[in-house]
C-alpha positions in Angstrom: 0.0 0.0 0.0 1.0 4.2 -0.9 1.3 5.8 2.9 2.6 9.0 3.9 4.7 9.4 6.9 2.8 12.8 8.8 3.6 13.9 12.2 1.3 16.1 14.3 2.1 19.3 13.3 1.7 18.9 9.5 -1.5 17.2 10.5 -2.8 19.7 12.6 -2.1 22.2 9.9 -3.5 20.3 7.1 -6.6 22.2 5.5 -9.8 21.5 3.5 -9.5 23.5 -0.2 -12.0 24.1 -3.0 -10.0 23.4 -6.3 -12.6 24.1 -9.8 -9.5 22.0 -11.1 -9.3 19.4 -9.4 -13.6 19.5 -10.1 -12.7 19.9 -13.9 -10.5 16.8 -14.2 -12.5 14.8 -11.9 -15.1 15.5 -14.4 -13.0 14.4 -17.1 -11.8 11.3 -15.8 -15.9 10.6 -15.5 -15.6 11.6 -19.6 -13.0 9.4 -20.3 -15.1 6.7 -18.4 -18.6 7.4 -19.4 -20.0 5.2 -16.6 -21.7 6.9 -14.3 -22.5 6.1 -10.7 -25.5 7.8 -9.7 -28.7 9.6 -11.1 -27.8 13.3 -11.2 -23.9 11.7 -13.1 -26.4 9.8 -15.8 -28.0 13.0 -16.9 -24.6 14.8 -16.8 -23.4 12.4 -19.0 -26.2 12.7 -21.5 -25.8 16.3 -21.6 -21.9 16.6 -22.2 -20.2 13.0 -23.7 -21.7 13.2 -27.1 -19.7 16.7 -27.8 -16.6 15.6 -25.8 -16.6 12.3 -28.0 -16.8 14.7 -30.8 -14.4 17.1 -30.1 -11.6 14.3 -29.4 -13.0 12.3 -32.5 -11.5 15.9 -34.3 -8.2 16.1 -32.5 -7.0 12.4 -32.5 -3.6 14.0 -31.0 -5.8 15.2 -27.7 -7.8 11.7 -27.5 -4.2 10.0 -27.4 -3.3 11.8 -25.0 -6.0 12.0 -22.6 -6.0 8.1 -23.4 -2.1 7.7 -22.3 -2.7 10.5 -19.4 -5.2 8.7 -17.9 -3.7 5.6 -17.1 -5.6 2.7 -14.9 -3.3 2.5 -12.0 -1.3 6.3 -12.4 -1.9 9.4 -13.8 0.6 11.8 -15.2 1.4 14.1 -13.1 1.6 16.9 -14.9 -2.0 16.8 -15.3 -3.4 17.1 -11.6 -1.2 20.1 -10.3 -1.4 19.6 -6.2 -4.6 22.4 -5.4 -3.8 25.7 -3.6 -5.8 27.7 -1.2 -7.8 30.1 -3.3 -6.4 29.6 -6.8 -9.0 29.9 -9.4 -8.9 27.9 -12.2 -7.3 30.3 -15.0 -4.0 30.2 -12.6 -3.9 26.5 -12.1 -4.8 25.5 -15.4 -2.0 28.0 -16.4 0.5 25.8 -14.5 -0.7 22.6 -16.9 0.3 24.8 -20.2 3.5 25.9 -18.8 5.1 22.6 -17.6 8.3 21.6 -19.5 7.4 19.4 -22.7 10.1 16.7 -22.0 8.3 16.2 -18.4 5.1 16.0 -19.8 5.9 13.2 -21.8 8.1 11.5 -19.0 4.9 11.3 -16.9 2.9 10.2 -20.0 5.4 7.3 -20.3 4.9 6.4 -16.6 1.2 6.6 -16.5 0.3 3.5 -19.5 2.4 0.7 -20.0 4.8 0.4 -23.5 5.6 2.7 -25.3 4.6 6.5 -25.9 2.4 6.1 -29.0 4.3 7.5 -31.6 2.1 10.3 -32.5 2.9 12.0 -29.0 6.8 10.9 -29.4 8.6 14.3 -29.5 5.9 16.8 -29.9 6.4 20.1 -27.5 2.6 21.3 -27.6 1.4 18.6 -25.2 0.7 20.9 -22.3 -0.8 23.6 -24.3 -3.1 20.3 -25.3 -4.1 19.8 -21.8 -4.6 23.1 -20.8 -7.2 23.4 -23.7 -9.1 20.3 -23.2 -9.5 21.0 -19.4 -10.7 24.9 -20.3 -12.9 22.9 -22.4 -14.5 20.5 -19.8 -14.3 23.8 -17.3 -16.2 25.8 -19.9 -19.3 23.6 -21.2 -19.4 21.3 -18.7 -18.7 22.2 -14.9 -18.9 26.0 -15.0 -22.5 26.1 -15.7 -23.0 24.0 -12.7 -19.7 25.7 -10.2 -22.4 27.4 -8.0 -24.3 24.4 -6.8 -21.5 22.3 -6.8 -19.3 25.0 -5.0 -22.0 24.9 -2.3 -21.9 21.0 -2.5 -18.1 20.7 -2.0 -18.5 23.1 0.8 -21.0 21.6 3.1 -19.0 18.4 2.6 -16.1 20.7 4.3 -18.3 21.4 6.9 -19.6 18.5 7.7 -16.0 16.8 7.5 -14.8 20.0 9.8 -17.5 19.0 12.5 -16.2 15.3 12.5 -12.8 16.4 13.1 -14.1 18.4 16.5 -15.8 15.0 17.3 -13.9 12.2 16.7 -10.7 13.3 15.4 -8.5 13.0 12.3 -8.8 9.6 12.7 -12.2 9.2 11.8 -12.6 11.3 8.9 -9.8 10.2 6.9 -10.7 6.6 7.6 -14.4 7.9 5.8 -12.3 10.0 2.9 -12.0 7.6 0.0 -11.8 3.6 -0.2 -7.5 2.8 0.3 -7.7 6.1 2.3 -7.3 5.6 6.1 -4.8 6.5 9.0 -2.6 3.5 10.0 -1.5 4.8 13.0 2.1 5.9 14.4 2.1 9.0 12.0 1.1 6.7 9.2 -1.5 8.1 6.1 -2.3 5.3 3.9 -4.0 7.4 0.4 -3.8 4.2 -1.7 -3.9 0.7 -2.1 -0.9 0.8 -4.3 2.6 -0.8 -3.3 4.2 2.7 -3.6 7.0 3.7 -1.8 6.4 5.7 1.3 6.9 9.5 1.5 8.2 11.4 4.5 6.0 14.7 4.3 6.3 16.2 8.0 6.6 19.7 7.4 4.7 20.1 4.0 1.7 21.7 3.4 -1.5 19.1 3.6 -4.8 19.6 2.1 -7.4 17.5 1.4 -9.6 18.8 -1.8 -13.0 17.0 -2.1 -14.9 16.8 -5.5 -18.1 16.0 -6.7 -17.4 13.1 -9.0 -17.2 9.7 -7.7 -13.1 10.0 -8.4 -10.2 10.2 -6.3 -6.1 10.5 -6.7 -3.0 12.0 -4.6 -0.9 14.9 -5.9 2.4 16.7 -4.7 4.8 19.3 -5.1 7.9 17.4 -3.4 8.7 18.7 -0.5 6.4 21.5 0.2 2.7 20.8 -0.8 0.7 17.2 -0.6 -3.0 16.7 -1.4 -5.6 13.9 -1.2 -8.9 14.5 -3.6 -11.9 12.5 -2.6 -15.6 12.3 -3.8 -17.8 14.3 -1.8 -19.9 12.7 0.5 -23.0 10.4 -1.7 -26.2 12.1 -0.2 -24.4 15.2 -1.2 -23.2 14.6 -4.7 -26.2 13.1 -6.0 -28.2 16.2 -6.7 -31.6 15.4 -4.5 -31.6 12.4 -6.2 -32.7 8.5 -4.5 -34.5 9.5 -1.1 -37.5 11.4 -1.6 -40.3 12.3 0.5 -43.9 10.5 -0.1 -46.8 12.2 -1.3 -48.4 11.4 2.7 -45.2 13.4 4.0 -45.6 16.5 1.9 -49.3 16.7 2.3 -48.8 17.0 5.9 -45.5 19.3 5.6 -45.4 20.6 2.8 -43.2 19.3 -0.1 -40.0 21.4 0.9 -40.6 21.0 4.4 -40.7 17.3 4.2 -37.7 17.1 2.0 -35.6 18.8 4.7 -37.2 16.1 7.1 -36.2 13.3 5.2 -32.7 14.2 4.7 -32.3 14.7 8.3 -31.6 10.8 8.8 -28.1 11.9 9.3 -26.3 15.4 10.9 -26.6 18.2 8.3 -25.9 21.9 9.2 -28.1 24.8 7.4 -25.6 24.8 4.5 -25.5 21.7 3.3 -29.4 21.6 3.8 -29.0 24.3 1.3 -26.8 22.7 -1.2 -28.5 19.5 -0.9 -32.2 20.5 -1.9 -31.6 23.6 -4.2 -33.8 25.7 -1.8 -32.6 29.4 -0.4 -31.0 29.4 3.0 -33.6 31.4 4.3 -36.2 29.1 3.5 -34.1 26.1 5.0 -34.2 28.1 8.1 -37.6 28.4 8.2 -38.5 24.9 7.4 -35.6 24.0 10.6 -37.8 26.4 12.9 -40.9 24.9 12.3 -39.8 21.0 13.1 -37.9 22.1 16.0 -41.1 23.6 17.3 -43.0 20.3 16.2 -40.4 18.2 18.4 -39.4 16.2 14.5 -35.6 17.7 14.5 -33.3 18.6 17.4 -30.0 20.6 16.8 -26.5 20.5 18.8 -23.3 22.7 18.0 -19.9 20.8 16.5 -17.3 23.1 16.3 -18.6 26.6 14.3 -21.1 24.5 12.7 -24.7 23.8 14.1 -26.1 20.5 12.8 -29.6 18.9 12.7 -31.2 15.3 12.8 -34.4 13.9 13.3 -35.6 13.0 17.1 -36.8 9.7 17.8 -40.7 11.3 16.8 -39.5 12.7 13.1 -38.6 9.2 12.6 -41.3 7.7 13.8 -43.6 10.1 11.2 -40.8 9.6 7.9 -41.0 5.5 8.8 -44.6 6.0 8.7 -45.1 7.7 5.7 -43.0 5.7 3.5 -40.6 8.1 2.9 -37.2 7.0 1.9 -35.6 5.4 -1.2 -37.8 4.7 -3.9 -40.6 6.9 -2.7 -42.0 9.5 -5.0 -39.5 12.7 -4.4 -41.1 16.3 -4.5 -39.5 19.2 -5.9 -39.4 22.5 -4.1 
């Protein structure tokens, strides 16, 4: 297995951070895949793979590389620049179209096994390549989307945030990613790869979620390390698989019950937010109400104020037949 040797400091240092790049190639890793693992990916994938099959069908030189970039076990590096705090995605994608052609195509030959096909063999415009394919995938296919999914990614910070205050780093890297968990005695395992291990007390840490069901390591050696992981499920699938029942919103009210319904597990007000598509105020409105009806309680982790259901809000969502598979309103 990959593991990272951290001591206490670098952990205690180590951040969460919003990357629209790391979102952009996640999303075209789930391109280059076309399998999607969820609802709200199926109808992404219908709206953006026919003209991404199309535009690499008329750049054979792009589609080669993305094909030798995007290897099964290892990608090329030069490809995933490690995230930084704040950086929008004109300045990191600028560090893909200025990396050094010869180290392109080194990490191109480590990423696929054989040979670098010929038609890449030499060529200096490999970056520049890149660079335009993921402005590309940034401009038709995640941008449209970046505010909802910004708000996504960050109440998946938050509630990752609250389980730090409560159980420790420990527990949420164990929950990050599968091959992600802490071995103990300063030990990160991020893979399930027999890699080499890395000694990165001192470096910067961060740990950069995204909202496709993708995952990978990055570094700047020896500064900067980062570990991108999917977002939490319930919060990447865009409303989609646990609905409230047509009995649950007549009582409630059809946003109302779809706040109570997602409630089976902690949320704060944010992720509430991000989660059903409705305003913030409205979220707190619809919280008000069921705390007054006894159907949610609220307790503080951290900054962060999450709710759940009480033992009577689950009583009345068991009874309705809410859950997976029901009928799922739309506020």
């Amino acid at each position: 297995m990959g593991w990272w040797q951290v001591n206490a400091d670098t952990l205690a240092r180590s951040r969460f951070v919003i990357s629209p790049l790391a979102e952009t190639f996640a999303s075209l890793r789930l391109l280059h895949s076309g399998a999607a693992t969820h609802p709200g990916e199926r109808a992404w994938l219908a709206a953006h793979l026919p003209a991404y099959r199309r535009r690499l069908a008329h750049d054979p030189t792009t589609a080669l590389l993305v094909h030798a970039g995007l290897g099964r076990d290892w990608t090329a590096d030069f490809l995933t620049p490690t995230p930084r705090y704040g950086e929008t995605f004109d300045a990191a994608v600028d560090r893909v179209r200025t990396v050094a052609p010869a180290l392109a195509r080194g990490h191109l030959t480590l990423s696929r096994p054989g040979p670098l096909p010929a038609a890449l063999v030499g060529r200096d415009d490999l970056p520049e390549r890149a660079a335009d394919l993921l402005t590309y995938v940034w401009e038709e296919a995640v941008l449209p989307y970046w505010d909802r999914r910004r708000r996504v990614l960050e109440a998946d910070v938050v509630a990752r945030t609250a389980q730090v205050s409560q159980g420790g780093w420990a527990t949420v890297l164990d929950a990050l990613r599968p091959g992600t968990r802490w071995l103990g005695g300063n030990r990160l395992q991020v893979n399930a790869h027999e890699y080499p291990p890395r000694e990165i007390s001192g470096a910067e840490l961060v740990f950069v979620p995204v909202t496709p069901k993708s995952g990978w390591v990055a570094w700047e050696e020896p500064e900067r390390y980062a570990v991108i992981y999917p977002c939490a499920g319930a919060l990447a699938e865009q409303r989609g698989g646990r609905g409230a029942s047509a009995s649950l919103g007549a009582l409630l009210g059809p946003a109302r019950a779809a706040v109570l319904v997602l409630l089976d597990s902690p949320h704060s007000t944010t992720q509430l937010t991000a989660v059903t598509g409705q305003t913030l105020g409205s979220v707190g409105r619809h919280l008000r109400v069921l705390l007054d009806a006894g159907l949610v309680d609220r307790r503080r982790a951290g900054r962060s104020v999450l709710y759940s259901r009480t033992a009577a809000g689950e009583v009345l969502v068991k009874a309705s037949g809410a859950g997976p598979g029901a009928h799922t309103y739309r506020s």
